[in-house]
Structure formats: structure tokens, C-alpha cells
C-alpha positions as CSV (number, residue, x, y, z in Angstrom):
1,X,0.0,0.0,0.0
2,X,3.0,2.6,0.6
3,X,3.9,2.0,-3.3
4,X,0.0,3.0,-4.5
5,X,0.7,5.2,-7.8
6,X,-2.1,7.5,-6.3
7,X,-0.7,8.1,-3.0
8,X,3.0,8.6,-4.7
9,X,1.0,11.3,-6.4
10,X,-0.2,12.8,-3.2
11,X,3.1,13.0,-1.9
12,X,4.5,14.4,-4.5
13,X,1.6,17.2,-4.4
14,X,2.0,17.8,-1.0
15,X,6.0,17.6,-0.9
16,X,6.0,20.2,-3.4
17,X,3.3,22.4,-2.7
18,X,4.8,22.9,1.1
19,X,8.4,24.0,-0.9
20,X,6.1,26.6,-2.8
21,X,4.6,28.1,0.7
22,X,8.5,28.5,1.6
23,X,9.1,30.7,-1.1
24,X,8.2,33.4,1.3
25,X,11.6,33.0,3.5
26,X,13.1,34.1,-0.6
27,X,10.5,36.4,-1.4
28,X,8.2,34.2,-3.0
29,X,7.1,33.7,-6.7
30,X,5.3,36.9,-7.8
31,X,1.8,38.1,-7.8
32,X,0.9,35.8,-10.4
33,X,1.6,32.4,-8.4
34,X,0.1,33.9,-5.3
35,X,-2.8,31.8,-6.0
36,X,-0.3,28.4,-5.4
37,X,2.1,29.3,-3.0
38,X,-0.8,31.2,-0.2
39,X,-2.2,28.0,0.6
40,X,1.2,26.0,0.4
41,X,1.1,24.9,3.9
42,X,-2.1,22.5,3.8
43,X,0.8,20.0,2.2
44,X,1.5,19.3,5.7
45,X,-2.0,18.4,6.0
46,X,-2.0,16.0,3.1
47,X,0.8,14.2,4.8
48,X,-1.1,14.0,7.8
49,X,-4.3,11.9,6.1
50,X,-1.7,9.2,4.7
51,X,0.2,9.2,8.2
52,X,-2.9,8.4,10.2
53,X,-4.1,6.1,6.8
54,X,-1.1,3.9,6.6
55,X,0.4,3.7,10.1
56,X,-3.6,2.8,11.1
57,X,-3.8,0.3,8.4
58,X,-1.0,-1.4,9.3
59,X,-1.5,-1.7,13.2
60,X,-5.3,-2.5,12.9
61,X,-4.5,-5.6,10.1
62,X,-2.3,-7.1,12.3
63,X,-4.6,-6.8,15.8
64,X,-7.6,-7.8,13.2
65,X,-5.3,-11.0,12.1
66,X,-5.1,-11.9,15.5
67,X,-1.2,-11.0,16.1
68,X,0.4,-9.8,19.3
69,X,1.2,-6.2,18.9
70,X,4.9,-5.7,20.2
71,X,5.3,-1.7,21.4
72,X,8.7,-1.8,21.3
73,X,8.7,-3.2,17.6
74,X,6.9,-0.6,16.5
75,X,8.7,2.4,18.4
76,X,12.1,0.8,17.4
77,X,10.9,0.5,13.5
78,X,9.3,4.4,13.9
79,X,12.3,5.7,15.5
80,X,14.6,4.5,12.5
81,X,12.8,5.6,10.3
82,X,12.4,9.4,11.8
83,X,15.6,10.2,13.4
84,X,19.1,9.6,11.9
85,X,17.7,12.3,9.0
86,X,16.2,14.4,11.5
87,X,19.1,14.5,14.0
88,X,21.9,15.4,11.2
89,X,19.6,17.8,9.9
90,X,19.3,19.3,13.3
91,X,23.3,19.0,13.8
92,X,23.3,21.2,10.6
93,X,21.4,23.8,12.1
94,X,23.5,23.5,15.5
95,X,26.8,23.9,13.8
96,X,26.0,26.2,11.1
97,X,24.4,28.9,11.5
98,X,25.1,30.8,8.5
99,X,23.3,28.2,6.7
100,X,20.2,29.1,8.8
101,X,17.0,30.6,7.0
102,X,16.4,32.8,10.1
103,X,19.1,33.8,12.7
104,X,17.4,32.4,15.3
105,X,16.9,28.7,16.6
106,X,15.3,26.8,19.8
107,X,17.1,25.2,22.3
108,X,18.5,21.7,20.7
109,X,16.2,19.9,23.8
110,X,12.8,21.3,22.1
111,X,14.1,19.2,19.3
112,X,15.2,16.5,20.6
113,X,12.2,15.9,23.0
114,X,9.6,16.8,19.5
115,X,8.3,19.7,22.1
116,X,9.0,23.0,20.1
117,X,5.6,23.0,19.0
118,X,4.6,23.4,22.4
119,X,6.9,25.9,23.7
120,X,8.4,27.9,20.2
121,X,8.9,31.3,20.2
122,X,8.3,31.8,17.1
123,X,8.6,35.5,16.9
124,X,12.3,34.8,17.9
125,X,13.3,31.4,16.7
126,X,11.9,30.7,13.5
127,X,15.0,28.5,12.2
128,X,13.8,24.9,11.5
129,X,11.0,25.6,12.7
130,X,9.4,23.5,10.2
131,X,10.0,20.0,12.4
132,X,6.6,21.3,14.9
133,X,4.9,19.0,12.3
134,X,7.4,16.2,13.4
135,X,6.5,16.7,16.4
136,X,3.1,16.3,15.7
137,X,3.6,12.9,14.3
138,X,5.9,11.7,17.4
139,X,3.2,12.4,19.3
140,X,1.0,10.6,17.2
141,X,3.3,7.0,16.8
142,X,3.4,7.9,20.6
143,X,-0.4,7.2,21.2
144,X,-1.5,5.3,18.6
145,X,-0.1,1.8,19.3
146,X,-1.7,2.1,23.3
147,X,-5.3,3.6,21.4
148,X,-5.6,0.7,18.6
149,X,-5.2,-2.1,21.2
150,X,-7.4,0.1,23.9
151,X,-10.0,0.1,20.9
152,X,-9.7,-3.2,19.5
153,X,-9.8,-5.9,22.4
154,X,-13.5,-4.9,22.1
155,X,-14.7,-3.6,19.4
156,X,-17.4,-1.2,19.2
157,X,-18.5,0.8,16.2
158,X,-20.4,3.2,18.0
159,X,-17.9,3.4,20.6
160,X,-15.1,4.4,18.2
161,X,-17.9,6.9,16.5
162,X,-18.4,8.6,19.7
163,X,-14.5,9.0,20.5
164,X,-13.8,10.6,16.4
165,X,-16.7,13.1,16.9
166,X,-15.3,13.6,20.3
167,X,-11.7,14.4,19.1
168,X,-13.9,16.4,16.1
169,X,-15.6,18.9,18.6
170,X,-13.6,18.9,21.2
171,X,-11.3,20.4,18.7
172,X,-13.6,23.1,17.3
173,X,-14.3,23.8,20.8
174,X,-10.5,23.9,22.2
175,X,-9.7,26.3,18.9
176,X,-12.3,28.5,19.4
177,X,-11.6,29.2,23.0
178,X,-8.1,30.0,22.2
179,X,-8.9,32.4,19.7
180,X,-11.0,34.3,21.5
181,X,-8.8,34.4,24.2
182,X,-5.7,35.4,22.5
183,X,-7.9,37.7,20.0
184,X,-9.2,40.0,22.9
185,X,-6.0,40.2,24.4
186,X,-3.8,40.2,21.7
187,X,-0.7,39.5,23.4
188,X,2.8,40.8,21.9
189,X,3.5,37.6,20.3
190,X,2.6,35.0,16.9
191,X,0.1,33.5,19.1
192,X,-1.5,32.0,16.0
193,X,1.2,30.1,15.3
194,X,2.1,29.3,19.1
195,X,-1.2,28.7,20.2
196,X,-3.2,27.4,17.6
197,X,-1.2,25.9,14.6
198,X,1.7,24.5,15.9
199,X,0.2,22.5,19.5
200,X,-0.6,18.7,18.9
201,X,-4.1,19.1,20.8
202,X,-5.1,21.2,17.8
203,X,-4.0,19.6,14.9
204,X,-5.1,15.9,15.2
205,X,-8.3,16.4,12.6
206,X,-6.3,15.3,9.4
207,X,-4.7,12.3,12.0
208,X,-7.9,11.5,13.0
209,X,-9.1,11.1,9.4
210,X,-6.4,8.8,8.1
211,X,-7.3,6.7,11.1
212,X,-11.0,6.3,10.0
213,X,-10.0,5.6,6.6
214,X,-7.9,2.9,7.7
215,X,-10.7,1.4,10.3
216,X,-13.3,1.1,7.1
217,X,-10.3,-0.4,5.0
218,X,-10.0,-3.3,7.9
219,X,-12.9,-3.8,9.5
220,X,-15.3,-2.8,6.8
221,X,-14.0,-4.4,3.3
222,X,-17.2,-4.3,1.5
223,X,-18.1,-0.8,2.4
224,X,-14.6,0.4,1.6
225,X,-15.3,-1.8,-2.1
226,X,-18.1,0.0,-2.7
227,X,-16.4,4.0,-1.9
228,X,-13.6,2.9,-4.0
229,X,-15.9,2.1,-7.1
230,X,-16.8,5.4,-6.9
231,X,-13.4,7.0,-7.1
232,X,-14.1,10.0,-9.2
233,X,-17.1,10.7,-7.1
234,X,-15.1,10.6,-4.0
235,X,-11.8,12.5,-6.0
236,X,-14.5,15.8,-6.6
237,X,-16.5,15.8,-3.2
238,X,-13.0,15.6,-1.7
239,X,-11.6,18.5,-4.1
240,X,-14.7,20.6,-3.4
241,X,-14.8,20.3,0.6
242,X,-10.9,21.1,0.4
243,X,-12.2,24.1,-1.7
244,X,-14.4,25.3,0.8
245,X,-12.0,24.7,3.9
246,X,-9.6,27.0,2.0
247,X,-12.0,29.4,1.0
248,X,-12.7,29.9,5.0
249,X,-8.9,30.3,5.0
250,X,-8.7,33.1,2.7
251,X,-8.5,34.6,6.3
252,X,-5.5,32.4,7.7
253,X,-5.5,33.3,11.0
254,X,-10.1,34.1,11.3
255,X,-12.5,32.3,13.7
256,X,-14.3,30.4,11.1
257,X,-10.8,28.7,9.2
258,X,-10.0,27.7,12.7
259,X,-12.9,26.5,14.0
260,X,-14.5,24.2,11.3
261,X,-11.8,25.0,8.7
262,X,-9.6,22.5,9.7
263,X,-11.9,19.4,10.1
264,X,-13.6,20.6,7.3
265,X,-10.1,20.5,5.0
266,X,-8.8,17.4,6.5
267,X,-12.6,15.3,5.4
268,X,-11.9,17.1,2.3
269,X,-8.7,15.1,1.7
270,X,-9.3,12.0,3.2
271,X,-12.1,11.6,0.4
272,X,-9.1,12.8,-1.9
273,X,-6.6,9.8,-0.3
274,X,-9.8,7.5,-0.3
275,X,-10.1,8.0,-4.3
276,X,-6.5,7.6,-4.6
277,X,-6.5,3.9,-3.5
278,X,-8.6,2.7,-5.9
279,X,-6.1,0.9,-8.5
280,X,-8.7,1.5,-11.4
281,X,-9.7,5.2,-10.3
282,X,-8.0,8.5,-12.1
283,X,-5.2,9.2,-9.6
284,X,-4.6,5.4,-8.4
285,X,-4.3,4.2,-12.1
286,X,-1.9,6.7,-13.6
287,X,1.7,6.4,-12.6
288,X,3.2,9.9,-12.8
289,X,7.0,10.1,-14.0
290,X,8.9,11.1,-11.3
291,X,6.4,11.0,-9.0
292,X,7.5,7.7,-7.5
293,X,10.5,9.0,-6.4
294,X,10.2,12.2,-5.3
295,X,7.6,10.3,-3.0
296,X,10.4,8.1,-1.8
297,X,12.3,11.1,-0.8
298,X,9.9,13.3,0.5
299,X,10.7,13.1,4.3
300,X,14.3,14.3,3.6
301,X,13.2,16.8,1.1
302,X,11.2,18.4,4.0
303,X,13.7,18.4,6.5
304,X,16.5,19.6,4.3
305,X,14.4,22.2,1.8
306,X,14.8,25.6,3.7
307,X,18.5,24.8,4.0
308,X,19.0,24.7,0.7
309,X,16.8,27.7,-0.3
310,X,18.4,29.5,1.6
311,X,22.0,28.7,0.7
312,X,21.0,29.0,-2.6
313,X,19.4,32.6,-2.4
314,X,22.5,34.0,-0.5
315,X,25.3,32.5,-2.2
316,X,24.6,31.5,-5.8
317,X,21.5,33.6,-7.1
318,X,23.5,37.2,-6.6
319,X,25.8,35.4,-8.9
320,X,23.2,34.3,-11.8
321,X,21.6,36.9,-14.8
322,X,18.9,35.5,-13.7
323,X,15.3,37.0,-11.2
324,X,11.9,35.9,-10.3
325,X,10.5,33.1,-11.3
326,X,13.2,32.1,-13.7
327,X,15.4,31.0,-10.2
328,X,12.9,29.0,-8.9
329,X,14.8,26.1,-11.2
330,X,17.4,26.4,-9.3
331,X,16.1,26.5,-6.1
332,X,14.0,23.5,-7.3
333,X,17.4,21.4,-8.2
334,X,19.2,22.5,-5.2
335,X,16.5,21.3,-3.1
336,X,15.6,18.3,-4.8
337,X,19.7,17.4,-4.9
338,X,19.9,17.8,-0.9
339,X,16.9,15.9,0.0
340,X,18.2,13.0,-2.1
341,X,21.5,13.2,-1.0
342,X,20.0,13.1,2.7
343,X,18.2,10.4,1.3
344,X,20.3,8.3,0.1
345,X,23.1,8.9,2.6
346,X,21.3,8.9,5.4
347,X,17.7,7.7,5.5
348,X,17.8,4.3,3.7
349,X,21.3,3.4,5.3
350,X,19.6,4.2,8.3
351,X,17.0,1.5,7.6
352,X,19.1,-0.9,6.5
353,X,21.0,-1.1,9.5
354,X,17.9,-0.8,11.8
355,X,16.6,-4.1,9.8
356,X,19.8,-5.7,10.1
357,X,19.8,-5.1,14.2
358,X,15.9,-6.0,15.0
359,X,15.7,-9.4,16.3
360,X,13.2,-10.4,15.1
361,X,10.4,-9.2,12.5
362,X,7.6,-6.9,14.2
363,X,4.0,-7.8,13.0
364,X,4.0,-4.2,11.9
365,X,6.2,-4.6,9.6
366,X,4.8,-7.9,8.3
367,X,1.8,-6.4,7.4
């Protein structure tokens, strides 16, 4: 399921679309592309949807098939696969600050401990800040082990109903009380960003919604037959609720985008990820060049991006004939060229030699 043409796609999308966002820290890509690059950062919430999807589907087989779900299995297989990128990256940003897109950076603990969304500064420290969404999926492989085998030694459909619309409103309600809060005492700080789009305890909606893809994939097959037949259906009702959770965020930082904007963009794409797992439907059964493999590199790609734009805006493009959008090649190649070299340095070494030191296969990974 991690190789699914139509997912690859969504990476892809979402991998790139977050780099265009970026292209603030360089001055962005003119007027004309506003359109693109505004709404950059709801890549992150693509990539949440196929977290919650595939980590889900892949804990919930194996407790459906029966099999013992070892903890320390799964953390050992997650840790591998997040942190040897994650902690060069971060040495990067220790050592070198020149290489920094912002002079200022948190404490290396924050990092380390996947808390700097919940303590940032962001109005001070805005270098690397980028890994609060890291955080936000540490947190998430933290809980969601302990939650699937709370859930599954008895199932109950209406059980696991009332917990999602639970998480749902509680939500709406937690975001809304900030907001008003921090909007009538506007205190001298982003406290947006601080309060409200960085935490965890905000941001689960597109988690949640991977997770309830993933329980219809395993314990409802025929109902999950039946959505995928209707894959284009599912690919326009997803594109138009997305449309309509971003129109609310024409207004980024506004009551409304932050109340029901963000459950309402995260069904939006799970109906999007949902019509991309249908082999025979318009995004699962196309197989974009290039898209398989900027998938596959995607993770370092995100860590590694802003340290490349940046070096490439301070050092090489004063030295080029060339402005605007004509750079944004070279930016693209520079970025693209340090996310695979992260990749292929440091990421898949890393899981060789984590598969080469388990002792013995985790169901996880058997699924």
C-alpha cells in the first residue's frame, strides 16, 4: 500500500506544494503564483491523512489477524525511520548557522524531546521551525499503538464513532476558546502560530481522518469496495470540501478557518486519499514520471528544503543573470539534490542497518 501510484501522487503534491509556501523566507514567486504558494502549507496536512491512513492500516490488520502487537517493535521501526535524517539535519542547524534561513533557533532539547511546538517562540526562533509538524507525528506513533489495542480488544462501532466526533468537537471547541482568548488580548507575540497551529491538541483532525479511513479499509472491506468504485465521485466531493475549507482560510489566521476549517479540510482530503486507493480510479491508475520518487524522498526533502533555499538565495542567485520566477529552477534542483543526498546517505542506510539489528520481525512490519 506505501507504493499505491495515487498516493506517490499525493506526496508528490504535498512535498511540493509545502516548498512553494517556503518561497516566502526568498521572497516568493510573484503576484501571479500567489494563488499556489498562499495556501502552500495545507501539504503538511495531506501528509497528515496518509500518516494516520497507513500507520492505522497497518497496526489494525495485524490486531484484526489476530497477532500480538509488540510496542517496542513498533517504536524501534518508527524511531529508525524518523531520526538519523532528522538528528543530522538538526546538527546542521547546530553547527552552522550561516546556513540558517532565520538567525534564530530553539534550544536543541525542544528538538530533541519533539516539544518546540509546544513551547516555540516563534517571533524569535523561527530556524527549522518546520519540524513542529514532526512533532506532531511523534506524538502521534506515541499514542496510537496504546489507542488501537485500547479500541480493539472490544470492538465497538459506535464506541469508536463517539471517541472521532469527540476528538472532532472537542477540537472546534478547544480552537475556538483560544482564539478568542488570544484575540481580545492580543498578546505581543505570533500567538497564531504558538497557540493554535503548531500545539498537537489542535492539529489531530487530518490524523484523526487517516485513522478512519484505515478502520473502514479493515474492518469494513465491503463498504470500503463499494467508496472505492466510486473514485471519481469521491476525488470531486474531496476537491470541493478542500475548496471550501480554504476558502474559510482566505482569512488564515479568522474564527471560522479555525474553527471548522480545519476538520472541514482534512474530510476534504481524506475523500481525496480514499479516491486515490482505488487501482482502477483517475489518480490510483496513472503512474506519474517522477512521482514515485520524489515520494520516496519526500521526508528528507522536508527536512532539508529551507536549508537549501536559503543557501542558494544568499550565495549562488547574486551570482546568476537570472530574477523571479526564472530562479525557482534552481532552487528546485538544489533542493531536490539535498533531500536526495540526505536520502540516500542517510535515510535508507539508516533503515538498513535498523533491519539488520531488529531481532526479530515486528508484525508491523509484516503487514
Amino acid at each position: 500500500m506505501h507504493r499505491l501510484p495515487g498516493l506517490d501522487l499525493l506526496r508528490s503534491i504535498a512535498i511540493v506544494w509545502v516548498m512553494c509556501f517556503h518561497t516566502f523566507l526568498i521572497g516568493g514567486l510573484g503576484p501571479d503564483w500567489q494563488w499556489l504558494t498562499r495556501f502552500g502549507w495545507a501539504g503538511v496536512d495531506i501528509f497528515f491523512v496518509l500518516s494516520g491512513f497507513l500507520i492505522g492500516s497497518q497496526l489494525l490488520r495485524a490486531l484484526r489477524r489476530g497477532e500480538a502487537l509488540s510496542l517496542r517493535d513498533f517504536y524501534w521501526r518508527r524511531a529508525w525511520r524518523i531520526l538519523p535524517a532528522f538528528w543530522v539535519v538538526l546538527a546542521v542547524y547546530l553547527a552552522f548557522p550561516a546556513l540558517r534561513e532565520a538567525p534564530g533557533l530553539e534550544a536543541w532539547w525542544q528538538f530533541a524531546t519533539f516539544t518546540l511546538n509546544l513551547f516555540v517562540d516563534y517571533g524569535q526562533n523561527q530556524a527549522f521551525s518546520h519540524a513542529w509538524s514532526l512533532c506532531v507525528e511523534e506524538h502521534f506513533y506515541l499514542v496510537v499503538p496504546l489507542l488501537a489495542l485500547a479500541l480493539t480488544r472490544r470492538p465497538s462501532a459506535t464506541r469508536f464513532t463517539a471517541l472521532c466526533l469527540l476528538i472532532v468537537l472537542g477540537g472546534i471547541a478547544l480552537r475556538a476558546g483560544i482564539w478568542l482568548h488570544d484575540d481580545a488580548q492580543q498578546p505581543q507575540r505570533a500567538w497564531f502560530v504558538e497557540d493554535i497551529y503548531y500545539p498537537t491538541w489542535t492539529r489531530l483532525d487530518g490524523l484523526l481522518t487517516g485513522i478512519v479511513l484505515a478502520t473502514l479499509q479493515v474492518y469494513r472491506p465491503a463498504l470500503w469496495a463499494r467508496l472505492q468504485a466510486r473514485s471519481t465521485a469521491l476525488l470531486l466531493g474531496g476537491m470541493t470540501l478542500a475548496g471550501a475549507a480554504l476558502w474559510l482560510f482566505r482569512d488564515r489566521t479568522g474564527l471560522p478557518a479555525n474553527t471548522v476549517g480545519w476538520p472541514l479540510l482534512s474530510a476534504g482530503f481524506g475523500l481525496v486519499v480514499l479516491s486515490a486507493t482505488a487501482p482502477l480510479g483517475w489518480l490510483g491508475r496513472w503512474t506519474v514520471p517522477g512521482a514515485g520518487w520524489l515520494a520516496g524522498i519526500s521526508y528528507s526533502v522536508y527536512l532539508s528544503h529551507k536549508l537549501a533555499m536559503h543557501a542558494v538565495h544568499e550565495w549562488l542567485a547574486p551570482a546568476l543573470p537570472l530574477q523571479g520566477l526564472a530562479l525557482f529552477p534552481v532552487y528546485a534542483v538544489a533542493i531536490l539534490a539535498a533531500g536526495a543526498a540526505l536520502h540516500h546517505a542517510v535515510e535508507r542506510p539508516g533503515l538498513r542497518l535498523r533491519d539488520r539489528l531488529g531481532a526479530r520481525p515486528a508484525p508491523v512490519a509484516a503487514a
